[in-house]
N, C-alpha and C positions, 0 to 999 in steps of 0.2 A: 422618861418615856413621854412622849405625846397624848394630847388627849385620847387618841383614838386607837392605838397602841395595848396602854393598859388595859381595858376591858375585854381586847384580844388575845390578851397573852392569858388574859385570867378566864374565858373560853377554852382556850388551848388547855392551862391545866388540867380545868374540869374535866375535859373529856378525856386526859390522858387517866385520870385518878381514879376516872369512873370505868374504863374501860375492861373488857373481860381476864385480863393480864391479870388485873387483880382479882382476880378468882383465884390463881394458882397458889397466894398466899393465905389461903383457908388453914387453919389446923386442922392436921390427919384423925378423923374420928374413929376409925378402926382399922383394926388388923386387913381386914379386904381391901380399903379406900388407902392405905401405905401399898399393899401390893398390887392394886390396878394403875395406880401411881406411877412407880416404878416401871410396870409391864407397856402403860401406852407412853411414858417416856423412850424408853428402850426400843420401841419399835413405830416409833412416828417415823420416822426416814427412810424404814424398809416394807413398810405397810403397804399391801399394793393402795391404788387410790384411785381408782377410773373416772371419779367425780370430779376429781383435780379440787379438792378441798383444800383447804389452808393449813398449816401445818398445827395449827392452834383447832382447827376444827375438825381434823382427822385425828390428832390428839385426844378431845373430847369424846371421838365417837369411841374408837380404843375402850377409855376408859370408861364409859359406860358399860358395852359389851362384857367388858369382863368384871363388872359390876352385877350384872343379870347374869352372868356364868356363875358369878360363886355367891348368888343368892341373897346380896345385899342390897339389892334394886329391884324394883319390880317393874313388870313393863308399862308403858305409858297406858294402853290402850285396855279398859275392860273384856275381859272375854264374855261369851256367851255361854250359857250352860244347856 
């Protein structure tokens, strides 16, 4: 490789290593996070999407939702009392 080559290519890695892709290879910590898993796998492709999100990020949304469905997440935002 050229000089200017390598430190490109070792860019390139990084950012591929570092990228949200590797979030998918997390270990499943419970029985909800196996089946929210499963459920926004299963319906990334038929999920409507009016946002036009990516299919990694309509993915995520998926699986949070039914994260806070079956009470294994909480919502981001504090409520008021």
């Amino acid at each position: 490789m050229s000089g200017r080559a390598r430190p490109l290519a070792a860019a390139v890695l990084l950012v591929l290593a570092a990228s949200p892709v590797s979030a998918q290879n997390e270990p499943i910590t419970s029985p909800q996070d196996a089946r929210c898993r499963d459920e926004a796998r299963d319906h990334v492709f038929t999920a409507p999407n009016p946002s036009g999100l990516s299919p990694y990020a309509l993915g995520a949304e998926l699986y949070h939702a039914c994260m806070k469905r079956l009470g294994a997440e909480q919502d981001e935002t504090p409520r008021r009392r």
